[in-house]
N, C-alpha and C positions, 0 to 999 in steps of 0.2 A: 661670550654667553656663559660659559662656564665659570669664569669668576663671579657673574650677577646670581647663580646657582647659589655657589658658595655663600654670596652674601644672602641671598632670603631664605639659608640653611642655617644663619647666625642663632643662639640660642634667643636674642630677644627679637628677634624677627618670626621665627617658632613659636615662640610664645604670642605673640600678637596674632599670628594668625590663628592658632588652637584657641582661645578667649575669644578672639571676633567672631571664630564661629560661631562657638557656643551662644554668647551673646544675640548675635542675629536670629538662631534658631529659636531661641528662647523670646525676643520680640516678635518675630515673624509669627511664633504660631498663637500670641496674644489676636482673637479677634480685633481689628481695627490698627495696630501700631504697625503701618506696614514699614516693607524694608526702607524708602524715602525717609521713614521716621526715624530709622534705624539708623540710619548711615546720617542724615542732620544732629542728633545728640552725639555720637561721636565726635563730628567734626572737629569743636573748640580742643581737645585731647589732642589733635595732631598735631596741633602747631609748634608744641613744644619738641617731635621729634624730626627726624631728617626727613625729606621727601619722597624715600625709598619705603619707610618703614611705617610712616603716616598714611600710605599708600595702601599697603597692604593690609592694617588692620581696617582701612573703611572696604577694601575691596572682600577681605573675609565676613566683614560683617552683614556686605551686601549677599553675599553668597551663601550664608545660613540661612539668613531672611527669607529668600526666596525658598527655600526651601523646607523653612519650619512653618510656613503655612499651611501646608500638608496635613499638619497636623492636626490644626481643628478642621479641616476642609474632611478629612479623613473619620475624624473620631466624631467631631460634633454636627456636621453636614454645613461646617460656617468657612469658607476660605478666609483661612489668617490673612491673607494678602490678595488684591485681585489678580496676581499671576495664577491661582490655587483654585480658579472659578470651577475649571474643567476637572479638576483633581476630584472636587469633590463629586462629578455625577457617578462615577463606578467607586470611587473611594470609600463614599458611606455606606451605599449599598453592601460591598465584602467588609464593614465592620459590622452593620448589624447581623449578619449572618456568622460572626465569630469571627474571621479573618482580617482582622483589622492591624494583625502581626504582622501579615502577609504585605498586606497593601500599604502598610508603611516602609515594609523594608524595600517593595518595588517602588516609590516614591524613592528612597534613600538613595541607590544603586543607581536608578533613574538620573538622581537632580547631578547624580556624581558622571557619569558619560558623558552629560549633557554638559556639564560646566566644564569639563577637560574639552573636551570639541572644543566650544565656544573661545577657552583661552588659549588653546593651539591657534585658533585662527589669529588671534588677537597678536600671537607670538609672530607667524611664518605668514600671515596675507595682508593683514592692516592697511599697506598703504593702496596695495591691487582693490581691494573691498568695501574700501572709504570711498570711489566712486561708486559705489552703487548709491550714495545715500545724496551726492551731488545730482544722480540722474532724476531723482521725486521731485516734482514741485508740485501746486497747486492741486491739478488735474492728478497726478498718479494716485495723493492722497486722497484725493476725493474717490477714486475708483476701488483703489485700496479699503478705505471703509464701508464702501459699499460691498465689495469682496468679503467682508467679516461679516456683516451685516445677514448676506446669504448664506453664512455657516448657519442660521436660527432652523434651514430647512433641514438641514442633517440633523443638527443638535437639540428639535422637539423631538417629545416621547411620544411617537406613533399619533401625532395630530399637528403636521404644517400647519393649519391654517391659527390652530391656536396659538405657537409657535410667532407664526408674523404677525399676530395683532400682538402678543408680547413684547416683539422687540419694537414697534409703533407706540407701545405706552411709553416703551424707555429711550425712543428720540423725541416722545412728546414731553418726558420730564426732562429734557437734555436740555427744551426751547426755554426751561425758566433760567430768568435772569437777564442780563445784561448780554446781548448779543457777542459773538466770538469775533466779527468784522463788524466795524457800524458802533458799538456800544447801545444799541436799543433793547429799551426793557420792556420785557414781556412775560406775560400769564406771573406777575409777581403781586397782582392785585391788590396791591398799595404797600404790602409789606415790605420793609427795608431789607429786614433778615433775607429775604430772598432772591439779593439783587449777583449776588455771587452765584445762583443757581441752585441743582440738586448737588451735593457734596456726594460724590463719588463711596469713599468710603463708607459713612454713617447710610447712606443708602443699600451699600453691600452685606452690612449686618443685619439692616435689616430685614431686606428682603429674602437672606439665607436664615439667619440666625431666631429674630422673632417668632417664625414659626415654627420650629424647633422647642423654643422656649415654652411655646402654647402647649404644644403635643404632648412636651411631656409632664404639662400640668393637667392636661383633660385623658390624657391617654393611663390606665391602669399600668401596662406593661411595660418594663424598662428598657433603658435608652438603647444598649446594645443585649445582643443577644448574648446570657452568660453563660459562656463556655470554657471557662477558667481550667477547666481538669484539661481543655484538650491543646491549650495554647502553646505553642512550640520554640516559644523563643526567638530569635532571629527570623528562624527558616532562611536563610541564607541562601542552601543550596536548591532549595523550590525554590526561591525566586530567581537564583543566575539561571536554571535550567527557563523558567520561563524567559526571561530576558533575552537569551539566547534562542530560545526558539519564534520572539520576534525581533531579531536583528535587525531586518529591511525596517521595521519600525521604529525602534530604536535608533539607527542612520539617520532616516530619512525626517525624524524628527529632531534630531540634532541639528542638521543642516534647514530644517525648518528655522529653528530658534535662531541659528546665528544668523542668518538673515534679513528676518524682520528685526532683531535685536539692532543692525544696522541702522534699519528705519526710523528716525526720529520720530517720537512723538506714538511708535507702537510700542513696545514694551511687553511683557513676559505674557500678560492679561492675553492679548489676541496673538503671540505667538502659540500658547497652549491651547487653545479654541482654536487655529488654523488648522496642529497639527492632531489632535482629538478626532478633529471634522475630517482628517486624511483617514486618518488611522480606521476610522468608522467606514468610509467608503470604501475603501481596498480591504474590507475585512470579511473574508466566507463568514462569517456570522455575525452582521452587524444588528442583529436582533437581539444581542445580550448586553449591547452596550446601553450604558445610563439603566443595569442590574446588577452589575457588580465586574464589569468585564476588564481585565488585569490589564490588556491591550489601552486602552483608555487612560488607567494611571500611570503606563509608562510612556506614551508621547507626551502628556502633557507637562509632566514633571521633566522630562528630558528637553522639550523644549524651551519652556520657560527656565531651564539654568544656564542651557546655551545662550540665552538671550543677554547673561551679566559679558561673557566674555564680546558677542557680538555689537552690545552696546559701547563698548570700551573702543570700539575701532574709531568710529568717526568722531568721537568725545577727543581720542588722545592723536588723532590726524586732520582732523578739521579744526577743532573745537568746537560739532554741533551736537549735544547730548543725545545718546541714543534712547534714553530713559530719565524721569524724574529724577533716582540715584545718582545717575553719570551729573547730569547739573551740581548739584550738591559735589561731588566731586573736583566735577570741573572746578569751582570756585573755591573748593578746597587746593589747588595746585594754583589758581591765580595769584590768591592768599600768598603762597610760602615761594612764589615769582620764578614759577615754571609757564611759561606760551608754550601751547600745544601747535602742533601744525606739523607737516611732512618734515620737517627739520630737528625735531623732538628726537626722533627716531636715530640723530646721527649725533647731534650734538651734546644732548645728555640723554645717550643710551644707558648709560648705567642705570638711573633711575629707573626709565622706563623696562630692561629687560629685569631689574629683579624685580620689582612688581610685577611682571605676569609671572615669574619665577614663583612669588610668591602667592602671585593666584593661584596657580597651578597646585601648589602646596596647602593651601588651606583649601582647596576642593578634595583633595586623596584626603587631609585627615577628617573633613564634615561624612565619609563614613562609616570609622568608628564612634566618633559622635552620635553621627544621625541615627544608627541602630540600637545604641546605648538610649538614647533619651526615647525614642522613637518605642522600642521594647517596654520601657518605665510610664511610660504617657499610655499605651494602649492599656497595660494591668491598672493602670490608678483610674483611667476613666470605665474602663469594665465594671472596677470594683466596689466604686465611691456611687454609693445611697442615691437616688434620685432628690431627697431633702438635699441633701446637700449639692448635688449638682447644679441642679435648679438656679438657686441663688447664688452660686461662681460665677456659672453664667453668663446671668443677668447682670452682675457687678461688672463683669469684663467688658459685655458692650455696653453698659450707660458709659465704665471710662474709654474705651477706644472711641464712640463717638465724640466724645465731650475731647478729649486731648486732641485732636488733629489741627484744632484753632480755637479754644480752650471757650467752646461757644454751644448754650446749652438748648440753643435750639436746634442742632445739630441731632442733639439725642432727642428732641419731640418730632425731627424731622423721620429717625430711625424707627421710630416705634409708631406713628402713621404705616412708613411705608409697610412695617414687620406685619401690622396686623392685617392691611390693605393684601400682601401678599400671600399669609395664613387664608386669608376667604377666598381668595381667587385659585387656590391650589385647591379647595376641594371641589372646583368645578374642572379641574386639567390642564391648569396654566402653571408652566414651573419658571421660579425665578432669571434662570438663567438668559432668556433671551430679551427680558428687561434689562438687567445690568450691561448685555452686550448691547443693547442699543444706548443705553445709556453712556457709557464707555465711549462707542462710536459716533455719538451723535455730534459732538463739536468739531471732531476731524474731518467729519464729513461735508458739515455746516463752513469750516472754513476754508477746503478746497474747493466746493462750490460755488462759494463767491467768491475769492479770489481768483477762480479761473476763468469767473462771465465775467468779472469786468477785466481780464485782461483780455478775453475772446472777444471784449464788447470793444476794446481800445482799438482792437486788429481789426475789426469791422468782420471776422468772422469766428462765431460763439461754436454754431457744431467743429467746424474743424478743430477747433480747439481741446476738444472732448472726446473728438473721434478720429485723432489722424494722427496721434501719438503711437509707437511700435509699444511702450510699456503699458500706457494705456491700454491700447489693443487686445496686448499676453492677459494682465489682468481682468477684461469684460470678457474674456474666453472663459476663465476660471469661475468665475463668477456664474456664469450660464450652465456649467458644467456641473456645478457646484449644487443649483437649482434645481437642473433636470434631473440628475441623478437617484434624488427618491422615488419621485415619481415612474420611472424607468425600470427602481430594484421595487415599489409595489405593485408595478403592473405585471414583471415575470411574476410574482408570489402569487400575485391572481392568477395567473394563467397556468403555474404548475397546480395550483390546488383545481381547477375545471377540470385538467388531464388526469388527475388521481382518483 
């Protein structure tokens, strides 16, 4: 292990991964170009180097991505990436009140625990941890996305019900297209363009970003609040002090991310919205979150970076991708005639231990990175003119819609949903529990049916759904999940009668 050290300590193994970060951070907090985008343009570049070294510049790149979402999720209220969904409910808030120093360097410190976790697992559990991801089938995902689905009741702003008719719009835009089992198409009402469905992305900008764009064309006052004399720089030590003083948060979100990172087909999106949705329950003050509360952008950023490390288990021990990235990946080591499988681990360990080696290395250096660009991105968006903002913008999402699949109905699809979402926000409906349903609704669609008709083959459908032990754990969480607000608004009633 210590010679695989040595090698991803080489000067050009260093260097690829100090530029992959950078590189990622710098697509990632592009609205639209998420990390998936990030790590497919690098690929063809690897082929020319060794499998150690190719390795680690698409893994650094993956690991800035995920983390320079942040940034617009932060500064502009648009998540560069949908890992960055949750980032931004308390993230915008503490910029526009001036602390958007703050809330970037706790994102930074964040993505940085979170990705050391995730690649310690990846180093010392991998092959223990790659069954968890053999134990999912049908049924668990279907319960699983139901499980996220029930986050929408934590994660409305003081109105559930609006809340679950939100994330109902966005499994009702999930139903367009070509079915996820079956191939049947529906609500595409003869249009072609619409047989691939709602494009995830271009919908993400929308629904965040559009209205944004409106505001600050109908709104007088500027985008954040300028408080330029008071801006502190890093803040560094405010943020390890708060970090520290949610540790149990911090843990328990890490171990969140590597987890579902595990999970195929979940990814950083609902690891960050799992552990957000923790973070808020277990919190003596869950009435500050989605206002600015610092608690909020450190689970979700610490969990969504866990998630690079924890998707890397079952990608490099099974070969089942634990994320869109890992695919890309995967195919990247098919390519240059590496098989992944429990046998990786012995036969060509060298590869595989300096690539986490050098995961491990390009996460320590993404935070001097990350607080370097992070610090420069908070003064330039403070300080740059609304005239001018305005139309960056606007440029960034027509091109991040438009490059995901170089299809320009993609950006008339963005700017429907943007302004669809702009009118429904000043009646109390916020985006986020449309794009979790959104997100959620194909995984859900396809555990579903592939568990009745395998429950319908076995000639029994409830056992099938309800006699699983994981199944079981998850409709617990799920319940718990639900009752919960209802539980913490009924004491607040009842101490405001005694007062």
């Amino acid at each position: 292990m210590l010679e695989s050290l040595w090698s991803a300590l080489s000067p050009f193994n260093l260097t690829l991964a100090f530029f992959g970060v950078i590189a990622g951070t710098l697509i990632g907090s592009l609205p639209g170009l998420s990390a998936t985008m990030a790590v497919a343009v690098l690929v063809p570049f690897t082929f020319a180097m060794d499998p150690a070294s190719g390795l680690i510049a698409l893994g650094a790149v993956y690991t800035g991505a995920i983390y320079g979402g942040a940034y617009s999720a932060i500064l502009v209220n648009t998540p560069g990436t949908p890992a960055a969904i949750a980032t931004a409910m308390d993230g915008f808030p503490m910029a526009k009140r001036g602390d958007g120093d703050l809330a970037v360097t706790l994102s930074c410190i964040g993505s940085v625990i979170g990705g050391l976790v995730g690649a310690l697992a990846l180093l010392f559990l991998a092959p223990p941890l790659s069954t968890i991801a053999l134990a999912f089938g049908p049924v668990e995902y279907f319960w699983l996305a139901i499980f996220g689905l029930s986050l929408i009741a934590t994660l409305s702003k003081g109105n559930t019900l609006k809340g679950l008719i939100g994330g109902a719009i966005g499994l009702l835009l999930a139903c367009v297209g070509s079915a996820v089992v079956g191939g049947d198409v529906r609500y595409t009402f003869g249009q072609v363009q619409l047989l691939g469905g709602i494009p995830v992305i271009p919908a993400l900008i929308g629904l965040y970003c559009i209205p944004v764009l409106i505001n600050l064309v109908v709104k007088p006052d500027d985008h954040l609040e300028r408080r330029t004399a008071q801006v502190k720089g890093f803040r560094l030590l405010e943020a390890l002090g708060l970090m520290w003083r949610s540790k149990v948060n911090v843990l328990r979100s890490s171990v969140l991310g590597t987890a579902i990172g595990i999970l195929p087909a979940a990814g950083g999106s609902v690891a960050g919205l799992v552990a957000y949705s923790e973070a808020k329950r277990t919190s003596k003050t869950p009435e500050e979150f989605g206002k600015g509360a610092t608690d909020g952008i450190i689970a979700s950023e610490t969990a969504n970076s866990a998630t690079v490390g924890g998707g890397f288990i079952p990608t490099l021990v099974l070969g089942i991708p634990g994320t869109p990235p890992d695919a890309i990946i995967l195919g990247a080591l098919l390519v240059q005639g590496i098989r992944t499988g429990p046998q990786l681990f012995t036969q060509q360990a060298d590869i595989v231990f300096t690539f986490v080696m050098g995961l491990l290395i390009a996460t320590i250096l993404m935070l001097p990175v990350g607080l370097v660009m992070g610090r420069y991105a908070f003064k330039l968006i403070i300080n740059i003119p609304k005239t001018a903002l305005t139309p960056a913008v606007a440029l960034l999402t027509v091109i991040g819609a438009f490059a995901i699949e170089v299809n320009t109905v993609h950006v008339l699809i963005m700017i429907i949903l943007g302004i669809i979402s702009w009118l429904i926000a000043r009646i109390g409906f916020e985006a986020s529990p449309i794009v979790l349903g959104l997100i959620l609704g194909p995984i859900a669609e396809a555990g579903f049916v592939q568990a009745w008709l395998i429950g319908g083959a076995q000639g029994n459908i409830p056992a099938m759904f309800f006699t699983q032990p994981i199944s079981l754990a998850i409709i617990a969480m799920t319940v718990l999940t639900l009752v919960t607000p209802f539980i913490a608004e009924r004491r607040k009633r009842m101490k405001g009668v005694k007062t």
